[in-house]
C-alpha positions in Angstrom: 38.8 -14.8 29.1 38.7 -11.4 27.2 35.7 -9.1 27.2 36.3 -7.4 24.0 32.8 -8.1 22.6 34.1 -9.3 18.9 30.0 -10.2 17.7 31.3 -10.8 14.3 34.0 -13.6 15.6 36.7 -11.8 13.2 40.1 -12.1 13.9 41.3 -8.9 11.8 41.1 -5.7 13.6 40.5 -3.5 10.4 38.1 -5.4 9.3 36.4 -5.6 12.4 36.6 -2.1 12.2 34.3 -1.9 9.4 32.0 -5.0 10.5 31.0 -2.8 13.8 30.6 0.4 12.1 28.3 -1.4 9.5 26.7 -3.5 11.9 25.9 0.0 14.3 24.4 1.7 10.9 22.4 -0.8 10.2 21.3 -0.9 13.8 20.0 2.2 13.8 18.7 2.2 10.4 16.5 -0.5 12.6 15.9 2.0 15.2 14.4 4.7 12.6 12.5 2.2 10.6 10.3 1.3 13.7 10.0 5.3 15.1 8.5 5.6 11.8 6.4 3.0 11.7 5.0 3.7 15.0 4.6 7.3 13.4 2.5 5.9 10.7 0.4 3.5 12.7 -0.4 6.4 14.7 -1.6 8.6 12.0 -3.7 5.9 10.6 -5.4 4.9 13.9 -6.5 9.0 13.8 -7.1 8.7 10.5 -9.4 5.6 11.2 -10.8 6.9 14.1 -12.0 9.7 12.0 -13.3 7.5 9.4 -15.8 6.2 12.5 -17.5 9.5 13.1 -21.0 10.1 10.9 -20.8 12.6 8.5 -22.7 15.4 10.2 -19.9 15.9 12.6 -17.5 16.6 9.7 -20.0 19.2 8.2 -20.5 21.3 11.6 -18.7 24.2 12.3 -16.0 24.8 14.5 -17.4 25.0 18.6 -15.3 28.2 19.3 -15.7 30.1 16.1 -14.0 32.7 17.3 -11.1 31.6 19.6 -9.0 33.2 17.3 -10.9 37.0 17.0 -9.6 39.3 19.6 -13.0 41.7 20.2 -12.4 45.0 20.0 -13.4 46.7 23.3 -13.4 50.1 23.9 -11.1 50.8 26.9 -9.4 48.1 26.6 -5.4 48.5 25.2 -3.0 45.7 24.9 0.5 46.6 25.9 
């Protein structure tokens, strides 16, 4: 028995050829559809989850308003 994996059941090598290289595109054309889907569904579930909280926590400030200041000490030098 030979293992040359002919999925197609094609007898004619150049079209096999192009019968595996089509198949293989469309297989990962598979691939990204469902990485991007799982993506989405992941950005929704956030986006849902956000939906959830009341509306005073949207309206608050940040909790480290200034995370992103450097103070200005005297002494102090950054090298």
């Amino acid at each position: 028995m030979t293992d040359n994996n002919d999925y197609l059941r094609t007898g004619d090598p150049k079209f096999r050829l192009s019968a595996d290289i089509t198949m293989l595109m469309l297989k990962g054309a598979a691939y990204a559809a469902v990485f991007c889907l799982a993506l989405w569904f992941c950005i929704w579930a956030l986006y849902a989850i956000g939906l959830l909280l009341p509306e005073e926590s949207r309206d608050t400030e940040d909790p480290t308003p200034f995370s992103y200041v450097i103070p200005a000490e005297t002494g102090t030098q950054l090298l």
